[in-house]
Structure formats: C-alpha cells, structure tokens
C-alpha positions in Angstrom: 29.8 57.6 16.0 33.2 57.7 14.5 36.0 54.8 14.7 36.2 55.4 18.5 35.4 52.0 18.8 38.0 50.7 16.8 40.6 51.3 19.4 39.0 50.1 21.8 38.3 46.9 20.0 41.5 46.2 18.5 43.3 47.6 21.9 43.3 43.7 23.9 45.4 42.4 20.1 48.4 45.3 20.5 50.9 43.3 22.3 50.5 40.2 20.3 50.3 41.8 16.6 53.0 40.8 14.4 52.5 39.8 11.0 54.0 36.8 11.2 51.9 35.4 14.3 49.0 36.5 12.8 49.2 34.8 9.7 50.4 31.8 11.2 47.4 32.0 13.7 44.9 32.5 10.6 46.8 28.9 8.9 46.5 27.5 12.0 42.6 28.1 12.2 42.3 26.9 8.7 43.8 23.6 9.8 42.6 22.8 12.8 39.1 23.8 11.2 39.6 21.7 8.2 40.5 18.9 10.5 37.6 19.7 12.8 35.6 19.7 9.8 36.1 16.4 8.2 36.3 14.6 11.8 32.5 16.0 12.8 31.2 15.5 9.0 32.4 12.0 8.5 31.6 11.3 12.0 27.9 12.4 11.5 27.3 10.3 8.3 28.5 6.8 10.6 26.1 7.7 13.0 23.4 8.4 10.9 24.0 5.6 8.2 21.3 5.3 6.1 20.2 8.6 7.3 22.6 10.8 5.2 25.7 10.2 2.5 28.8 12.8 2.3 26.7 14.6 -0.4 24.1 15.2 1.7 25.6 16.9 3.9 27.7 18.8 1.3 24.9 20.0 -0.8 22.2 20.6 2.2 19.6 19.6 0.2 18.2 17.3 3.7 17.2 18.9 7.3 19.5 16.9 8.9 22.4 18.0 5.8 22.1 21.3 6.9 22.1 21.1 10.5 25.3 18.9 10.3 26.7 21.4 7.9 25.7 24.2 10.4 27.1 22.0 13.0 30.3 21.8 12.0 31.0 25.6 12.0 31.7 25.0 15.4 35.1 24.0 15.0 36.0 27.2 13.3 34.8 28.9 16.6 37.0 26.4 18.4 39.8 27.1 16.2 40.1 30.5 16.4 39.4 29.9 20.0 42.7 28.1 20.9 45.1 30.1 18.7 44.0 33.3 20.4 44.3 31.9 23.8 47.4 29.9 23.3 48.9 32.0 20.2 48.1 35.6 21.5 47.9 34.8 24.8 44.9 36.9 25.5 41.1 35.7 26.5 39.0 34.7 24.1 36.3 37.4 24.8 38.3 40.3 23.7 37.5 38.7 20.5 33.9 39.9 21.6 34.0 43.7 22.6 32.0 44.5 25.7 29.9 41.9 26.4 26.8 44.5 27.7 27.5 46.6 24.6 28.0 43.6 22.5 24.4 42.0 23.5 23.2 46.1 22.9 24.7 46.2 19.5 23.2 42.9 18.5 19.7 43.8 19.4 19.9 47.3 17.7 20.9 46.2 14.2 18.8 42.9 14.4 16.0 45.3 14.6 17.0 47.7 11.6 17.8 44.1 9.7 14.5 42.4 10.7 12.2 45.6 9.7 13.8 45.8 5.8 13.8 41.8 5.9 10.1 41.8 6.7 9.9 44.6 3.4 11.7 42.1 1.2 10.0 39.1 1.8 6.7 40.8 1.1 8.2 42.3 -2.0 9.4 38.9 -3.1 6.0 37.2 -2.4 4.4 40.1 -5.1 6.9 39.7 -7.4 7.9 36.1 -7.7 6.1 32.7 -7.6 6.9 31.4 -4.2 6.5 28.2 -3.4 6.2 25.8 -0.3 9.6 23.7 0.0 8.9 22.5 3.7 5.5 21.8 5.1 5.1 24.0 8.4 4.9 21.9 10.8 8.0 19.8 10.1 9.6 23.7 9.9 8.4 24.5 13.4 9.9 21.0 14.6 13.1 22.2 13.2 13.1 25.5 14.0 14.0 25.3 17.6 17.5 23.2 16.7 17.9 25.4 13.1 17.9 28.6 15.2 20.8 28.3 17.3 22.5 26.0 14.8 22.7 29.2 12.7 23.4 31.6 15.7 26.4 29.2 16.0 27.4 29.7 12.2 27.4 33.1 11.8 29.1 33.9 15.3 31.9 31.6 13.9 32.4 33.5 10.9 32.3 36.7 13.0 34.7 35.1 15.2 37.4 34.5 12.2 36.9 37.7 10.0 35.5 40.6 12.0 37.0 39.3 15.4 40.3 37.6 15.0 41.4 39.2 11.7 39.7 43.1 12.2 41.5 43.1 15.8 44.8 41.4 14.6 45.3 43.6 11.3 44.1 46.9 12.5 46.2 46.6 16.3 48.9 46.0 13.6 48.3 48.6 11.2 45.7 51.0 12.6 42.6 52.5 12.0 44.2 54.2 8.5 45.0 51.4 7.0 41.2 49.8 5.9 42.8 47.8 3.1 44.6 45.7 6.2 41.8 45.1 8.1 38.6 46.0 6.2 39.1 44.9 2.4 41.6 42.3 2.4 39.6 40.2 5.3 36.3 40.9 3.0 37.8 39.5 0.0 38.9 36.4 1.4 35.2 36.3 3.1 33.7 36.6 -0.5 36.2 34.7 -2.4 35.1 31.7 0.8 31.6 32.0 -0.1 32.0 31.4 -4.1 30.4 28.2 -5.8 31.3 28.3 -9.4 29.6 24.6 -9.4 25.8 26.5 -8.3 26.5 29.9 -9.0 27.7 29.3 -12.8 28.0 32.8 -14.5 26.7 34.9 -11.9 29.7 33.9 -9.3 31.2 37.5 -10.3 27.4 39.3 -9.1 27.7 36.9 -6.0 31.4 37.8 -5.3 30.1 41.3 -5.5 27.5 41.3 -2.7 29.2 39.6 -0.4 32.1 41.6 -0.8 29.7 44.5 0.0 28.5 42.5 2.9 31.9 41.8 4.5 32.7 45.3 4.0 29.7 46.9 5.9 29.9 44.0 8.9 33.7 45.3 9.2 32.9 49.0 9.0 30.0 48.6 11.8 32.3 46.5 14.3 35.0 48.7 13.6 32.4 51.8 14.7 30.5 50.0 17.5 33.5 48.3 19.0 32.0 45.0 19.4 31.1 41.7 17.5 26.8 42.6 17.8 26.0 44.5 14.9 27.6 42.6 12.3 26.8 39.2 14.1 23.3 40.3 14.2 22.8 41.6 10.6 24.9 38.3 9.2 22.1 35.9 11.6 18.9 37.8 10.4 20.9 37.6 6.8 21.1 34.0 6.8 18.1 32.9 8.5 16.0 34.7 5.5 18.2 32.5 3.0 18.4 29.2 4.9 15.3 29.0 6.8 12.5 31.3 5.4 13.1 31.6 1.9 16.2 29.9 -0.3 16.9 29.9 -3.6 16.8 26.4 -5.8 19.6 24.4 -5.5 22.0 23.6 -2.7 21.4 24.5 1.1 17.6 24.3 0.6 16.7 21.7 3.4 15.4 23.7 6.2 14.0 26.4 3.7 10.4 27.0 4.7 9.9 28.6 1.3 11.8 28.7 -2.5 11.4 31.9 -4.8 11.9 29.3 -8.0 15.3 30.7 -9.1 18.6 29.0 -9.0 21.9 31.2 -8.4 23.0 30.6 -11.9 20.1 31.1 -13.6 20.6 35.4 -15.2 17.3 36.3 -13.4 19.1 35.9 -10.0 21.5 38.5 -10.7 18.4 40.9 -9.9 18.0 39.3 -6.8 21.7 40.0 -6.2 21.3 43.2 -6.8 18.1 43.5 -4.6 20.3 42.0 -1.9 22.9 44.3 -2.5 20.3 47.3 -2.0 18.8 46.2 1.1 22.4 45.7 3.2 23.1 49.5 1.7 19.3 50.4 3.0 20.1 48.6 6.8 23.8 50.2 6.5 22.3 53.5 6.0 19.2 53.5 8.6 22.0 51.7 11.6 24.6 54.6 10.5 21.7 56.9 11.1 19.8 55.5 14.2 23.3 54.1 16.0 26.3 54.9 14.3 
C-alpha cells in the first residue's frame, strides 16, 4: 500500500484549507479544550470532596485520578469537534476515514500491537522485578470503566493530530510535503507529552520515542486512509502503560502492575529504547501484513 490513502483522507479538508483557518482552528481547540479541561477537573474534585484534591487528579496516583484525568480528554474530542463542523464546515466523520475501513484498520493493527505487547510483557516479567500495584479484583472492578475511559483518550488525541492536523496540513500542502503534516504535527505531539518534573534527565530519550510514535501513527493513517490503525496501536500502547504495567511515579492508579523504575531514573532509558524497538517491530510486521 502506497499513500493512496492519503488522498482520500485529506480529500473532505480541500475546500476549507488555508493556513490561516487552520491555525486558528488548532488555537481554538486548545482553548476551548483548556477551558473544557479546568471546568470538568475542578468540577470533579467538588463532587467528590474528600474523595480527591487537584493533585490527585494531576498526578494520577488514585483510580478515581486517572479516570477523571482520562475523562477530561473528552473535551479535546469536543473541541476539535465544533471547529471542524463550524470552522470547516464539513462533518465531523471525515475526520474519521471510512467508517467500515476505519473499524477494519483498527482491528488489524490492534492485533499486530497486541501479539508484540503480549512478547514484551513476558520479557519484562524475566527481566525486571515486577510488582503488584493494584490487587486484581479491585483491577477487574475498574477495568470495565478504565477501558473505554482510555478508548476515549487516545481517539481524542487521534482526533487532534492524526485527524484534524494530518487532513488540514496535507489538503494544504500535499502528500510531498511530510514535514507539514507528518513531522511538525509529531513534534508538537512529543513536545505535549514531556514532563521535565517526572522524566528529569531522560525527557530528551522520552522526547525521542514519542516522536517516533507520532511519526509511525501519521505514516499508517496517511497509508490506510483512516483514523484505525494508529487509534488502535496508540489504545493497545497506553493500556500496557496505564492499566497493565506503569512505571513509578505519576499516572500509576489503575496500574495492575509496576516494573520498579521511575522515568527519571538512567535505567529507564533502556526501557525507552525497548519501547522504541517494539513500535519499529509492530511498524514493520503492519507495513508487511497490511500496508
């Protein structure tokens, strides 16, 4: 598969392309997220007073932090929601692709993603000293709410940065010009993701892998034509790290499992670099089964 899809994907953003409306469209999500954001989070911590503070939600260190924190991504999805409706005055599911081929493209790659993640963990469990952060059974309670609650964050994040930005950028500039629509989008991803507070002197390995992350969900949605693969490879991504197996630190509250390693501690950077391999592995085996 070439970057057929890529024309047809970006196709439904053509009439509505300037530069300057899609720049304002991306401020505009920003604010109306922010806003969204602070509204939900402050309005979570009155209702569960006593419950949860500000902090726990921002440092997910609680169940209920995290799923609040999950929560809130919704407004992002919301944002990015009304400026393409009202802004680009197209429907909000051309921000999908094909729906049927969408749902297809999801599947596939959530089964290349799951098969290399069930290889990591047992790597991780041989090599490391992992330890129970969550009893089980309080885990299985959660799971049916964490689930969805991270379905909903990652499609979000799709939403903004393979979706709104891929189609807005390359309609603008075309398939030629990656650093419009592939690198530029990835680096703001990365730079988004950044905790100098946890991440200490490892922020530039960090930085690093999720720049290679953004840049491999962009190249498969630019291929497939749809939002599924890299929504499916960034959910299977993110329930290993939130819900199966975290490192120490923040966002640990719904973590079945710890490896004993925080993100600024030097030993992570092999981890980092043991992520990195594994997106280049599922790249390689989707590129070769689907792409």
């Amino acid at each position: 598969m070439s970057y057929a899809g890529f024309e047809r994907f970006t196709a439904p953003a053509k009439l509505k392309s300037e530069l300057w409306r899609s720049l304002t469209g991306l401020l505009l999500i920003l604010v109306l997220y922010a806003v969204g954001a602070v509204v939900a989070i402050q309005g979570a911590v009155t209702i569960f007073a006593g419950q949860i503070g500000p902090g726990d939600v921002a440092e997910g260190r609680t169940p209920l932090g995290v799923a609040i924190l999950l929560f809130h991504f919704a407004f992002m999805a919301g944002a990015v929601f009304v400026v393409t409706k009202y802004l680009h005055r197209r429907s909000i599911w051309t921000l999908f692709g094909d729906w049927r081929q969408m749902q297809r493209d999801f599947t596939q790659m959530a089964l290349v993603a799951i098969a290399v993640a069930v290889v990591a963990n047992v790597a991780a469990h041989a090599l490391f000293d992992v330890t129970d952060r969550m009893p089980v059974t309080d885990w299985l309670i959660w799971l049916p709410v964490a689930l969805p609650l991270v379905l909903l964050q990652t499609g979000a994040e799709e939403l903004l940065f393979r979706g709104y930005l891929l189609q807005q950028f390359g309609a603008r500039f075309g398939v030629g010009a990656r650093v419009a629509w592939m690198i530029l989008p990835a680096v703001i991803f990365a730079v988004l993701h950044v905790d100098p507070a946890s991440q200490g002197g490892n922020i530039y390995g960090v930085l690093l892998v999720i720049t290679i992350f953004a840049l491999i969900t962009a190249d498969v949605t630019a291929r497939s034509g749809t939002l599924g693969a890299a929504w499916a490879l960034h959910f299977v991504n993110n329930v290993q790290v939130i819900l199966l197996m975290s490192l120490d630190g923040p966002l640990t509250g719904l973590s079945l499992s710890s490896i004993g390693i925080a993100a600024d501690d030097p030993a992570a950077l092999w981890l980092f670099a043991a992520d990195a391999v594994a997106l280049i592995v599922i790249y390689a085996l989707w590129r070769r089964r689907y792409g």
